[in-house]
N, CA, C and O atoms as a GROMACS GRO file, in nm:
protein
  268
    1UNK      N    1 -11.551  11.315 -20.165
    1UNK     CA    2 -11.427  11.306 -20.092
    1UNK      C    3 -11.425  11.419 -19.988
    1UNK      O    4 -11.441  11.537 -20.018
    2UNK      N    5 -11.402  11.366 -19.846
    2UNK     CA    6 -11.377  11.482 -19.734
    2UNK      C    7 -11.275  11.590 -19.789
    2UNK      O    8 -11.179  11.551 -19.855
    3UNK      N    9 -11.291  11.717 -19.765
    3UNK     CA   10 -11.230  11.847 -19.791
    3UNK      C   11 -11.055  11.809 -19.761
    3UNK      O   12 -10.960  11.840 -19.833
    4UNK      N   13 -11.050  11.718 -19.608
    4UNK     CA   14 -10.923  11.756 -19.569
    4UNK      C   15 -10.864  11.656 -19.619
    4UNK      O   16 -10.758  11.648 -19.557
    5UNK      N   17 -10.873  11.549 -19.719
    5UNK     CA   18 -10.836  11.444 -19.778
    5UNK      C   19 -10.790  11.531 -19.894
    5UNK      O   20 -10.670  11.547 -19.916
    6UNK      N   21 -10.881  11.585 -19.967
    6UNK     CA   22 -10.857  11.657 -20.104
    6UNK      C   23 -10.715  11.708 -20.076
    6UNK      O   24 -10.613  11.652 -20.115
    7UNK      N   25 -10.725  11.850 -19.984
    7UNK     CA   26 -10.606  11.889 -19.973
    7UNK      C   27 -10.510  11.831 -19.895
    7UNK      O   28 -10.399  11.881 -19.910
    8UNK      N   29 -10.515  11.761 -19.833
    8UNK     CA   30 -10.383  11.644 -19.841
    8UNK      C   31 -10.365  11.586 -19.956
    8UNK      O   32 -10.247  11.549 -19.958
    9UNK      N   33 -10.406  11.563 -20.032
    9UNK     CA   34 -10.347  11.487 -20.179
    9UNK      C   35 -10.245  11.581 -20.250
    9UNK      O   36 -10.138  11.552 -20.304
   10UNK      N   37 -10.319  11.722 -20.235
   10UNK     CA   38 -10.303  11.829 -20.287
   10UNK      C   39 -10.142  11.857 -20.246
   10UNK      O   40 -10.043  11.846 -20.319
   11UNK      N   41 -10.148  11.895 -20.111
   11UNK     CA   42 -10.058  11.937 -20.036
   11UNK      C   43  -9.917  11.853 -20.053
   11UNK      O   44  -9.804  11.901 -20.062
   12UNK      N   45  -9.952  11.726 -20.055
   12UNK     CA   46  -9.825  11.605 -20.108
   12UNK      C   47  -9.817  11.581 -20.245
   12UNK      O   48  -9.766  11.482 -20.300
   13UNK      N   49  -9.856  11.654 -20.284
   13UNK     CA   50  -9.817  11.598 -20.454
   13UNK      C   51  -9.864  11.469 -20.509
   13UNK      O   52  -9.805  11.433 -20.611
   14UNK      N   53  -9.946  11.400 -20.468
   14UNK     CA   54  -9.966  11.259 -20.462
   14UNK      C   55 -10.127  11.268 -20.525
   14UNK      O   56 -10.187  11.162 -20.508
   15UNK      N   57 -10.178  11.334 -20.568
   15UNK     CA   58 -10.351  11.348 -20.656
   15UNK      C   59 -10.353  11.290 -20.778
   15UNK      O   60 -10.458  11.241 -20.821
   16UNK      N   61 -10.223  11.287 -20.857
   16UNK     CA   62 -10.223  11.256 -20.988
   16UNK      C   63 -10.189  11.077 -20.937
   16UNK      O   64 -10.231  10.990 -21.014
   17UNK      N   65 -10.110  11.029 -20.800
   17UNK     CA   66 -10.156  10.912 -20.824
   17UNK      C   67 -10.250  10.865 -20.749
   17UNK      O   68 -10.264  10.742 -20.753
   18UNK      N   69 -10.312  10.918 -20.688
   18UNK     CA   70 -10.489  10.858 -20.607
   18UNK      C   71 -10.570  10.867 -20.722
   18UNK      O   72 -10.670  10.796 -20.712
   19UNK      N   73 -10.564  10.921 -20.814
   19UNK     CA   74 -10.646  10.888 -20.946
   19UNK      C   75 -10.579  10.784 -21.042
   19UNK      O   76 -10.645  10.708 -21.113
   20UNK      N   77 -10.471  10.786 -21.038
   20UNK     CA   78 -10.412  10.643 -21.136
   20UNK      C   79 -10.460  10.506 -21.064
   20UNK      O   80 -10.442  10.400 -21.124
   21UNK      N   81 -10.517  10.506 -20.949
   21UNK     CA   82 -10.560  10.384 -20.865
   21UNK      C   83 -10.704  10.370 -20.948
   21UNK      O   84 -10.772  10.453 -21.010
   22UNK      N   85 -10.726  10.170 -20.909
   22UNK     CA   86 -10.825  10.168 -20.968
   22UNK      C   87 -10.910  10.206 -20.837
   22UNK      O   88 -10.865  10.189 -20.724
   23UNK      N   89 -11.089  10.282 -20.872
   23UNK     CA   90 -11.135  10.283 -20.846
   23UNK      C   91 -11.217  10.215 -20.700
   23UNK      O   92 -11.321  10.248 -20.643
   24UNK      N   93 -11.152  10.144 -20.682
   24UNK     CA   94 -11.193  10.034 -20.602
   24UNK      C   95 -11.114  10.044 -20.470
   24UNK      O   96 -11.157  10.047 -20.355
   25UNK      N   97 -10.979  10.047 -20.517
   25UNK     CA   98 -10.884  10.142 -20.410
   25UNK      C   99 -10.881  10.284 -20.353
   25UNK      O  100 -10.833  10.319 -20.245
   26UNK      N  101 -10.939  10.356 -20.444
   26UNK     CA  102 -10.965  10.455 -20.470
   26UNK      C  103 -11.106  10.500 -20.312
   26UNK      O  104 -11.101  10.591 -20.230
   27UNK      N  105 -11.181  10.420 -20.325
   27UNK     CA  106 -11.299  10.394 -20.264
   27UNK      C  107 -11.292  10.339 -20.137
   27UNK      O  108 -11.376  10.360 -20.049
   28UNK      N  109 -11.163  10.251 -20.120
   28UNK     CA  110 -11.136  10.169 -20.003
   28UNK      C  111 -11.068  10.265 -19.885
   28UNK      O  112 -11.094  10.271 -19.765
   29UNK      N  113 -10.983  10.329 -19.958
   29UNK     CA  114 -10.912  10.414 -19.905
   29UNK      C  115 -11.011  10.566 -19.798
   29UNK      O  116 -10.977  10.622 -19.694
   30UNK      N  117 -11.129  10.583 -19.880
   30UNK     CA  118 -11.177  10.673 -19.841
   30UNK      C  119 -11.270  10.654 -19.753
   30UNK      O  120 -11.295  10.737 -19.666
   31UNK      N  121 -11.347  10.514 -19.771
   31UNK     CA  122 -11.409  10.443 -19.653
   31UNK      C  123 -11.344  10.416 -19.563
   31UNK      O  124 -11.396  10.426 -19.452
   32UNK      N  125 -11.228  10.378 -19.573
   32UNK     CA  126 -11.163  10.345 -19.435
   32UNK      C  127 -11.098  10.416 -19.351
   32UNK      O  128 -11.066  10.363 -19.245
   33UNK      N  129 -11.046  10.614 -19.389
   33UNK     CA  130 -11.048  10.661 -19.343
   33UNK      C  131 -11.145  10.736 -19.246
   33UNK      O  132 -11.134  10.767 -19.127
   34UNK      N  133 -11.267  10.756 -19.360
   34UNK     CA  134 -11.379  10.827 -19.301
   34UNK      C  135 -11.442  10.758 -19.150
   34UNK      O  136 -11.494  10.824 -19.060
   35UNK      N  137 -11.428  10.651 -19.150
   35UNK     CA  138 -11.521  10.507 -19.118
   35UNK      C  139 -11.392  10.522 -18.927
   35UNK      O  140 -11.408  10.442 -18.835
   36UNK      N  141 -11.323  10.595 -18.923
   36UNK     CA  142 -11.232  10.613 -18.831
   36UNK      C  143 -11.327  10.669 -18.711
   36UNK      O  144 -11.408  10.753 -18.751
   37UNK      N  145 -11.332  10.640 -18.575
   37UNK     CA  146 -11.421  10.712 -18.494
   37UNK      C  147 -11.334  10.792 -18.394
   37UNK      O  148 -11.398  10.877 -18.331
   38UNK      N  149 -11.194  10.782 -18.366
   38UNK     CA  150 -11.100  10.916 -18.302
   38UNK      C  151 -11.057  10.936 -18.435
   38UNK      O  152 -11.060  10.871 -18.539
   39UNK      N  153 -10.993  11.112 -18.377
   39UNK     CA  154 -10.914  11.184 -18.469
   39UNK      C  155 -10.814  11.149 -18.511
   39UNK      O  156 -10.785  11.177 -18.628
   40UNK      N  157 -10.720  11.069 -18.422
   40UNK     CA  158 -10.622  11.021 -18.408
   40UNK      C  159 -10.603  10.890 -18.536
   40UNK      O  160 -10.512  10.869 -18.617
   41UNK      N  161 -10.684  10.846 -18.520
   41UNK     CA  162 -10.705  10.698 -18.567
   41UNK      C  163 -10.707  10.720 -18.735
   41UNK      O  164 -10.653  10.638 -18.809
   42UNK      N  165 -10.787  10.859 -18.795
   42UNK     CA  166 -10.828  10.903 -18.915
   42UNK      C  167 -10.677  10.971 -18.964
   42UNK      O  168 -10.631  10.946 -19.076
   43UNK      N  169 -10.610  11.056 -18.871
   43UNK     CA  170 -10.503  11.086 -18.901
   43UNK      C  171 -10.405  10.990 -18.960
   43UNK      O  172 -10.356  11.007 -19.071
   44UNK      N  173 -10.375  10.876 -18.871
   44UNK     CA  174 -10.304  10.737 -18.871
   44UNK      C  175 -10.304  10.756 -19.008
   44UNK      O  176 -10.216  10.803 -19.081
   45UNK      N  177 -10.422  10.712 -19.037
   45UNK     CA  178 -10.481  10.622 -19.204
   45UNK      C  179 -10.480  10.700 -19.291
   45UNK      O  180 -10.470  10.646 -19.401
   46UNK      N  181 -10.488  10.872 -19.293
   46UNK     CA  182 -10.460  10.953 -19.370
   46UNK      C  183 -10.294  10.950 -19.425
   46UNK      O  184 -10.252  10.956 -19.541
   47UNK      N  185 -10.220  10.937 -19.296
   47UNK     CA  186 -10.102  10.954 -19.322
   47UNK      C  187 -10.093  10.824 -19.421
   47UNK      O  188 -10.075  10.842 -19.541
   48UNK      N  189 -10.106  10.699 -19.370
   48UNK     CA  190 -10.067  10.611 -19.412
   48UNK      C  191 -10.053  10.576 -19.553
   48UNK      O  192  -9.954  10.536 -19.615
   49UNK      N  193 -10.253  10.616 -19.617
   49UNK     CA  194 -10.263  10.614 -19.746
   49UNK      C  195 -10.161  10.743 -19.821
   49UNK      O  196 -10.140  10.703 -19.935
   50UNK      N  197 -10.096  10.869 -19.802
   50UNK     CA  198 -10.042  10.937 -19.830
   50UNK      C  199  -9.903  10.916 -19.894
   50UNK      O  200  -9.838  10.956 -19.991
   51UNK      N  201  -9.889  10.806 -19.759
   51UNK     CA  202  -9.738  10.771 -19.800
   51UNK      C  203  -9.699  10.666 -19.899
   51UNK      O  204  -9.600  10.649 -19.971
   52UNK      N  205  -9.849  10.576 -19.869
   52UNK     CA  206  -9.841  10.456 -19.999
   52UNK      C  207  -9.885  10.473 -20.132
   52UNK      O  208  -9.867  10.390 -20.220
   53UNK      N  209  -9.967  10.630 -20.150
   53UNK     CA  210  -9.954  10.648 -20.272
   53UNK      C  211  -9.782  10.765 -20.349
   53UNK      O  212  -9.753  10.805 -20.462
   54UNK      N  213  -9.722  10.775 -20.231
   54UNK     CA  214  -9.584  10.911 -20.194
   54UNK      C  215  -9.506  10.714 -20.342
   54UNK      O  216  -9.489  10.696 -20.463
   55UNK      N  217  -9.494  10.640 -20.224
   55UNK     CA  218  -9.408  10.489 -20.317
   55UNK      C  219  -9.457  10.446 -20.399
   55UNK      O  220  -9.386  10.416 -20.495
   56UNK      N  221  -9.579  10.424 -20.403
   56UNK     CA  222  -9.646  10.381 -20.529
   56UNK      C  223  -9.614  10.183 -20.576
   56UNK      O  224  -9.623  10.117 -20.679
   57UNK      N  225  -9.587  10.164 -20.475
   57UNK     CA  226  -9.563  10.023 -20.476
   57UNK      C  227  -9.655   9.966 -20.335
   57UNK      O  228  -9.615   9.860 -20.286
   58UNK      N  229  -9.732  10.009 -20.295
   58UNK     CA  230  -9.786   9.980 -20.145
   58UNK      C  231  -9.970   9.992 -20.170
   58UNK      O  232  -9.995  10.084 -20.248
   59UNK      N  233 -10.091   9.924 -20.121
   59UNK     CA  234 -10.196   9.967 -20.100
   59UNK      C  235 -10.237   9.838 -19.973
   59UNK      O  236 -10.256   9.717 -19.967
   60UNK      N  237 -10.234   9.942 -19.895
   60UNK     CA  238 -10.314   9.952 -19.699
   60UNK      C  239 -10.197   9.800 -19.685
   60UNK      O  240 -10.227   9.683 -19.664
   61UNK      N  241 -10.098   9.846 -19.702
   61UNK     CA  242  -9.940   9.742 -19.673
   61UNK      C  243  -9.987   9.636 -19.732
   61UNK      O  244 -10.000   9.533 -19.665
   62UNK      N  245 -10.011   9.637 -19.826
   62UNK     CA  246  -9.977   9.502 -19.945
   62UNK      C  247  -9.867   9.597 -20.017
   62UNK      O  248  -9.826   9.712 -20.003
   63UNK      N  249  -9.831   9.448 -20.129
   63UNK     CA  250  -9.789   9.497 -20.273
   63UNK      C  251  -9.878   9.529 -20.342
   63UNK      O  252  -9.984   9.468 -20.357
   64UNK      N  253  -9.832   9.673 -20.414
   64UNK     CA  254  -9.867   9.667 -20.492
   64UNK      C  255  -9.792   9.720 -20.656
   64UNK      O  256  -9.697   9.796 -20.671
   65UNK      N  257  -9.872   9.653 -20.757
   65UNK     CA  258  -9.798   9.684 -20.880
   65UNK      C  259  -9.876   9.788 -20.969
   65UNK      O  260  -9.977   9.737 -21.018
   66UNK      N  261  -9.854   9.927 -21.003
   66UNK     CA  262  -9.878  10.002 -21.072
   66UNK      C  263  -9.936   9.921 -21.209
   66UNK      O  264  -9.916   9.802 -21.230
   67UNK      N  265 -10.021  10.023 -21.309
   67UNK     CA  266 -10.014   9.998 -21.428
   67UNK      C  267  -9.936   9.993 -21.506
   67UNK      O  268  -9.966   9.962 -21.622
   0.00000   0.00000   0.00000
């Protein structure tokens, strides 16, 4: 996992649920940030995943349902 992802999880309180995700999300999330070619664009998707794990009902704007 990129450094500045870590501490964004960190920084939002939101680590304990990027690990309650399955794996797969978990993975999607990090490819599709990384996989960003402006800064801008990586930011976007950083924020984005941040906030959909902040509700915990959201993954990359679907529904989603917790365990």
């Amino acid at each position: 996992m990129p450094d500045d992802v870590r501490r964004a999880l960190v920084e939002h309180g939101v680590g304990a649920a990027y690990e309650a995700r399955p794996a797969y999300q978990r993975n999607d999330y990090i490819g599709w940030i990384t996989r960003a070619k402006r800064p801008e664009t990586r930011a976007k998707r950083l924020t984005q995943m941040l906030e959909e794990l902040a509700a915990g009902d959201r993954y990359m704007k679907m529904a989603h349902r917790g365990r």
